[in-house]
C-alpha distance (Angstrom), angle and dihedral (degrees) to the residues before:
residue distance angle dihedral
X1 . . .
X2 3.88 . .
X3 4.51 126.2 .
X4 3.99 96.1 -100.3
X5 4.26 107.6 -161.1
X6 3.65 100.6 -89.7
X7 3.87 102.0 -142.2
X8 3.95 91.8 43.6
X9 3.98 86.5 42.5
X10 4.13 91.9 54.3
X11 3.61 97.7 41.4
X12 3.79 88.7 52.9
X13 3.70 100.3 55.6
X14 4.12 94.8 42.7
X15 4.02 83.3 69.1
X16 3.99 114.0 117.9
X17 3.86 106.1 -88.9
X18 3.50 91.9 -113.8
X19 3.35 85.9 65.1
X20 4.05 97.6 41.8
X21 3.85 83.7 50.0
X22 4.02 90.7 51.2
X23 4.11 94.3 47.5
X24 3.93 86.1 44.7
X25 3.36 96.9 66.7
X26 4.25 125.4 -148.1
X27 3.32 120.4 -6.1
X28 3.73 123.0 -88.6
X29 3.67 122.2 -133.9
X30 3.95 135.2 -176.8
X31 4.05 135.0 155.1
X32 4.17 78.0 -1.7
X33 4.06 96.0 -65.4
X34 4.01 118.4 114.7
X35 3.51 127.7 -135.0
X36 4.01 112.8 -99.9
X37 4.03 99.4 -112.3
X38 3.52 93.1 -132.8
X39 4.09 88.3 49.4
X40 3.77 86.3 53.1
X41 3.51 96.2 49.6
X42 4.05 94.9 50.4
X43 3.49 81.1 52.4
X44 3.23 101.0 61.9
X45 4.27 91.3 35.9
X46 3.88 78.1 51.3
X47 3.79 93.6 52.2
X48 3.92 93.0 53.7
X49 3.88 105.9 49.9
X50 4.36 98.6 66.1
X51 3.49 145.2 -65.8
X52 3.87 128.6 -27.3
X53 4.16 109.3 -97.2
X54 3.66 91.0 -110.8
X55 3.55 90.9 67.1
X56 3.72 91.3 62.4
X57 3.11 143.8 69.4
X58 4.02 117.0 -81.9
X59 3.80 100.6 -120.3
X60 4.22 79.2 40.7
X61 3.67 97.5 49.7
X62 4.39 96.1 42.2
X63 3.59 85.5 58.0
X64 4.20 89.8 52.8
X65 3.38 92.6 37.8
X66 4.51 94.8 54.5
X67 3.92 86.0 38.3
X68 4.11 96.4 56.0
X69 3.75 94.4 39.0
X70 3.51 90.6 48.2
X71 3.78 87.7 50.8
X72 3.70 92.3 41.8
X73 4.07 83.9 50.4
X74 3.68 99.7 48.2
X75 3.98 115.3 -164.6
X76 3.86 103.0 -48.2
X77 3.90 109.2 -159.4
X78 3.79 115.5 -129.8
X79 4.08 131.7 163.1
X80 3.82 97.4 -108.1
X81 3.98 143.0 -7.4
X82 3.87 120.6 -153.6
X83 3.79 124.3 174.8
X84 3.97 121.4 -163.0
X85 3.84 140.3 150.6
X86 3.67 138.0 -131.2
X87 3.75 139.0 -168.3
X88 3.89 113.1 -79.2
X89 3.71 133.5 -172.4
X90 4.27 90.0 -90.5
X91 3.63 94.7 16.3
X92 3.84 151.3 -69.7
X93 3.80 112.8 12.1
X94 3.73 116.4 -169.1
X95 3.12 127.8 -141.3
X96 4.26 135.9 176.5
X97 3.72 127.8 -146.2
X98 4.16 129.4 -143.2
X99 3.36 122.3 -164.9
X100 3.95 110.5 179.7
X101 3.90 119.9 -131.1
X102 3.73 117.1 -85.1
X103 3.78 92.4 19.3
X104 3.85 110.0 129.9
X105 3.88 125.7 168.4
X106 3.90 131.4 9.5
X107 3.63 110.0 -14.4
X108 4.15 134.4 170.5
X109 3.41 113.9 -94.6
X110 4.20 140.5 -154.1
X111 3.63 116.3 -138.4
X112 3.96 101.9 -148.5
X113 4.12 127.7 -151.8
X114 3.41 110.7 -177.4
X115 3.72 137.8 -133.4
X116 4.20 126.2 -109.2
X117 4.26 104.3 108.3
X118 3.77 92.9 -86.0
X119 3.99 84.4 -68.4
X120 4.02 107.5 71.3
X121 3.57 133.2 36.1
X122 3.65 137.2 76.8
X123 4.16 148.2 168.9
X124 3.34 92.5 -64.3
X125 3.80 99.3 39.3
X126 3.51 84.3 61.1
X127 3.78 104.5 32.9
X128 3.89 98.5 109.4
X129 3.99 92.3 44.9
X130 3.83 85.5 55.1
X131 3.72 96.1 45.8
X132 3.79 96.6 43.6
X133 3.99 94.0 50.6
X134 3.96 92.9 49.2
X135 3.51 93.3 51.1
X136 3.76 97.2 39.2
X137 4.21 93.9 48.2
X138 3.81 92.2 25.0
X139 3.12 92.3 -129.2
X140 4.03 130.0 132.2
X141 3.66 112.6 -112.9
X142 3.74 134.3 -155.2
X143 3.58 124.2 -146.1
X144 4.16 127.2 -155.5
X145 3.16 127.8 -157.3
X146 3.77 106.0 -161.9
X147 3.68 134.6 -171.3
X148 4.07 111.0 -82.9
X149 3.79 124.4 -155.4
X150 2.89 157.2 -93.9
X151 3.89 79.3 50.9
X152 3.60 88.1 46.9
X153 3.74 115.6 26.0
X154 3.63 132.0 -170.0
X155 3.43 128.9 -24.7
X156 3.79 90.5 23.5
X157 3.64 101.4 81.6
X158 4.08 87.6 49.5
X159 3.87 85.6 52.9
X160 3.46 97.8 46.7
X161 3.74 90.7 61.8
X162 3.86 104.0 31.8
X163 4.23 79.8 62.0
X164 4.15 83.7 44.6
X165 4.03 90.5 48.3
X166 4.14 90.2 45.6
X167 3.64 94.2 41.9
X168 3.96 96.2 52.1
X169 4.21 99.8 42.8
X170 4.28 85.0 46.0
X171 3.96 91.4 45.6
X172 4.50 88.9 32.3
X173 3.61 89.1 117.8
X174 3.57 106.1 48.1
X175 4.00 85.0 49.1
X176 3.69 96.2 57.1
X177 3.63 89.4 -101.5
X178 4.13 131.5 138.0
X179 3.92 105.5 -125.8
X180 3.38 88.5 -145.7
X181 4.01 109.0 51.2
X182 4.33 108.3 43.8
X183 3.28 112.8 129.3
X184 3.80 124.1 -152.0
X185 4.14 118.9 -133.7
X186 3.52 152.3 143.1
X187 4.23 142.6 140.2
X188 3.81 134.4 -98.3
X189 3.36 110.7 -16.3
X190 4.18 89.7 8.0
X191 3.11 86.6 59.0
X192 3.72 98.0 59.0
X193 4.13 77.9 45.0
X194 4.01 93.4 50.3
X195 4.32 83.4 47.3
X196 3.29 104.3 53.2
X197 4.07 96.6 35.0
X198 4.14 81.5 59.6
X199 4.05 90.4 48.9
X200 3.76 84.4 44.1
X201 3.76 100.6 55.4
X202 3.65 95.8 33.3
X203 3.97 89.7 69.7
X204 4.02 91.2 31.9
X205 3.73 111.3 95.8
X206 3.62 108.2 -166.6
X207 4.30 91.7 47.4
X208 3.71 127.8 77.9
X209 4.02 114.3 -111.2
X210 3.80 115.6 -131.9
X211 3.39 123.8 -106.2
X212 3.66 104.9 -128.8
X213 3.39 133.4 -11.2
X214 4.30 130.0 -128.8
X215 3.51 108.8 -154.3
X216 3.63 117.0 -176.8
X217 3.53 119.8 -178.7
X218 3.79 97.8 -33.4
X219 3.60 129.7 -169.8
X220 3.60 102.3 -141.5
X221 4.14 105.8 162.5
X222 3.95 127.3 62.7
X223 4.22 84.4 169.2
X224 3.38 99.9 69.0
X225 4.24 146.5 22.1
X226 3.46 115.5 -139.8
X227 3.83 125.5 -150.6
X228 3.46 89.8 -90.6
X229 3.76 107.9 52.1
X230 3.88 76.9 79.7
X231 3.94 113.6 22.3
X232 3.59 72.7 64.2
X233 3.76 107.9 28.7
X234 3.90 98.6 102.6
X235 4.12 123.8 59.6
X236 3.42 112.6 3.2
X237 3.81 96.7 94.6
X238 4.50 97.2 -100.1
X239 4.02 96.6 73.7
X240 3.69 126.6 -165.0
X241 4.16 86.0 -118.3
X242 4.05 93.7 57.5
X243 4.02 95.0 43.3
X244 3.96 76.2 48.2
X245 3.59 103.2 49.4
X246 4.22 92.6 37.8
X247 4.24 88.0 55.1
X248 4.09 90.1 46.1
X249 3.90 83.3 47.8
X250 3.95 95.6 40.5
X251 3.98 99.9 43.4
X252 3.85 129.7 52.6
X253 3.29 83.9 -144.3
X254 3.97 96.8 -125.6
X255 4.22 86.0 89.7
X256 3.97 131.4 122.9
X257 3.74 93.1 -116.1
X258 4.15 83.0 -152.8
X259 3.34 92.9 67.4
X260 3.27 127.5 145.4
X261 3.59 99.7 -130.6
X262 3.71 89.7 48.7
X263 3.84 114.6 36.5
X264 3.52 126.3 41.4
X265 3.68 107.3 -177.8
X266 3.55 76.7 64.4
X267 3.43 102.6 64.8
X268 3.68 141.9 66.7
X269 4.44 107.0 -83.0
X270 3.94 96.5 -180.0
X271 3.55 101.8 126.1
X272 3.66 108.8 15.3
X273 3.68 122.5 119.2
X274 3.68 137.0 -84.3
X275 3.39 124.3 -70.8
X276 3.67 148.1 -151.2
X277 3.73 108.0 -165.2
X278 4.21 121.2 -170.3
X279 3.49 116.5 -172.2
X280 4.06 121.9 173.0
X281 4.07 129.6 -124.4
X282 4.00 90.7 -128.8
X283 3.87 101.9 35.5
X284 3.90 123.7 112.1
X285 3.61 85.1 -137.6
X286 3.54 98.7 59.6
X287 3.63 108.3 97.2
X288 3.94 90.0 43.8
X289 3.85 86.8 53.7
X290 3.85 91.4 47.5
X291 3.69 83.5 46.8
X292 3.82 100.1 62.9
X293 3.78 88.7 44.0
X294 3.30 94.0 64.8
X295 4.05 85.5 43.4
X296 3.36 88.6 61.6
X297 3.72 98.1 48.5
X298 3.82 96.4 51.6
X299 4.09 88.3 51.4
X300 4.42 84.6 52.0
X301 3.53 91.6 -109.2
X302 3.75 114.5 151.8
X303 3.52 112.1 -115.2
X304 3.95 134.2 179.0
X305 4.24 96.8 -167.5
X306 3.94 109.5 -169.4
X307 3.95 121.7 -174.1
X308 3.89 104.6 -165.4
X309 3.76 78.6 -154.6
X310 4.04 91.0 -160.8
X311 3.47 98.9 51.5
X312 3.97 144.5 92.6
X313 3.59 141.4 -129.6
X314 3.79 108.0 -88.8
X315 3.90 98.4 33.9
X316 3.60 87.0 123.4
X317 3.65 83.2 81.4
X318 3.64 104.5 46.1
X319 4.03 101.7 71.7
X320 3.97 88.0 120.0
X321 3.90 92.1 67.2
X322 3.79 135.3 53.0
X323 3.71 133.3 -20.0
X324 3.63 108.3 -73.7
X325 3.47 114.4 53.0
X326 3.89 86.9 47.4
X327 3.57 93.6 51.1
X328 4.33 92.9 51.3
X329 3.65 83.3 48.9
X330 3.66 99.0 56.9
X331 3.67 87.1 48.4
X332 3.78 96.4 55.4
X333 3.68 79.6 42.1
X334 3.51 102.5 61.6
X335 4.14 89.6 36.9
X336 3.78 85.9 63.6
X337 3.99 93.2 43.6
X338 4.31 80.4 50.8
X339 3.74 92.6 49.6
X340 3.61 101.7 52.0
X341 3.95 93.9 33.9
């Protein structure tokens, strides 16, 4: 992942697709699924602007990492942006608030983890993502900004946002928020969050269960690699090396990787909510994420799996450029406005 010019960077991908297709180059194919064109061509954009964040240092490569996804974001309007903190297990944990414009009164609400391997990511990483799914679902979303490693290693980002996912549903109506209709979600690694917080709560009596759960791209198994974690592993923006480097960083190493507060498809799903579960064509993730759909299934949940079949890890991110990535994230958007309705 590399910081490409924004204004260049937007300009470039509002070209006819024709043209997008032209500056792309050939085709790419693998397991029988073609490479988005406009995927391709950020790729290549990508490829030209410095190295990958894995090659840098951590407090180097967060700053790259919030500076291209804001980029890749762009300014997302939204009705109103609030930022505050609460108590959490080892301290402060913040969180940010979006209400969408014209929204008045109680409202259902998304409780978002983000994405970055438990060792990037943060509010403003994820700030455009946020924006763009409360305005597309109309829905008020809540934003938590969890410990990372290797400063704070495993469990602590699952505590951080099990207190986050308690403290909203017993506070819901002083936020604006129905008790009964929040929905828990996130991508990547919040996704494994968003996962286990729903297996959590469904066997926790004193804590209200989510609603529905928005699933994009999760990881949800530290047990085993799939084929795809490395038919896939090299140039498609996630790489084998960072989702190496964030597990060295998130585990001590002495952990049972079936945990429950660290793989899902490992645990019991009967009884958690429904879910709405992206996964992309050219992701490492994606057979883990088609994995736990099929998890869900066998336990009767209901499940709506998607593969944007085109797309990459990380499009979440990119709904302030091009065609595509917009277009999947109006989709999850209006599965999540579906799910809570």
């Amino acid at each position: 992942m590399a910081l490409v010019q924004a204004k260049g960077a937007q300009a470039l991908f509002s070209l006819p697709t024709p043209a997008v297709r032209r500056l792309a180059g050939r085709p790419v194919e693998v397991d029988g699924r073609t490479l988005d064109p406009e995927m391709q061509l950020l790729l290549r954009v990508m490829g030209l602007n410095g190295p990958a964040v894995e090659t840098l240092s951590i407090t180097r490569g967060r700053r790259v990492y919030t500076e291209a996804f804001r980029m890749l974001g762009g300014r997302q309007p939204v009705g109103a942006v609030t930022d505050r903190t609460i108590d959490g297990p080892e301290g402060p944990v913040g969180l940010r608030f979006y209400t969408p414009r014209g929204l008045s009164g109680r409202s259902q609400a998304l409780v978002y983890l983000h994405g970055g391997g438990w060792v990037y990511g943060d509010l403003d990483a994820y700030d455009a993502v946020c924006s763009f799914l409360a305005e597309e679902a109309q829905v008020r979303v809540v934003s938590v900004d969890y410990r990372l490693a290797p400063e704070a290693q495993f469990p602590a980002g699952f505590d951080d946002v099990w207190a986050a996912w308690r403290w909203v549903t017993e506070h819901a109506p002083g936020l604006g928020i129905e008790p009964g209709a929040i929905a828990i979600g996130g991508d990547s690694a919040g996704g494994n969050l968003s996962a286990l917080v729903a297996q959590h709560a469904a066997r926790s009596d004193d804590v209200v269960a989510p609603a529905f759960q928005l699933l994009i791209y999760p990881a949800t198994d530290f047990v085993e690699e799939r084929p795809s974690r490395t038919r896939l592993g090299e140039g498609f923006l996630l790489t084998k090396a960072f989702m190496d480097q964030c597990e060295e960083n998130y585990l001590a190493g002495d952990e049972d990787r079936a945990d429950v507060r660290l793989s899902p498809l490992r645990q019991d799903a009967h009884g958690v909510a429904p879910a709405y579960l992206v996964t992309a064509g050219f992701d490492p993730l994606r057979d883990e994420g088609t994995a736990y759909a099929e998890h869900l299934r066998a336990a009767g949940v209901r499940v709506e799996h998607v593969e944007e079949s085109g797309l990459i890890h990380g499009f979440a991110n990119m709904v302030g450029i091009g065609r595509s990535a917009p277009r999947a994230m109006r989709r999850a958007a209006a599965a999540l406005q579906r799910g809570l309705s």
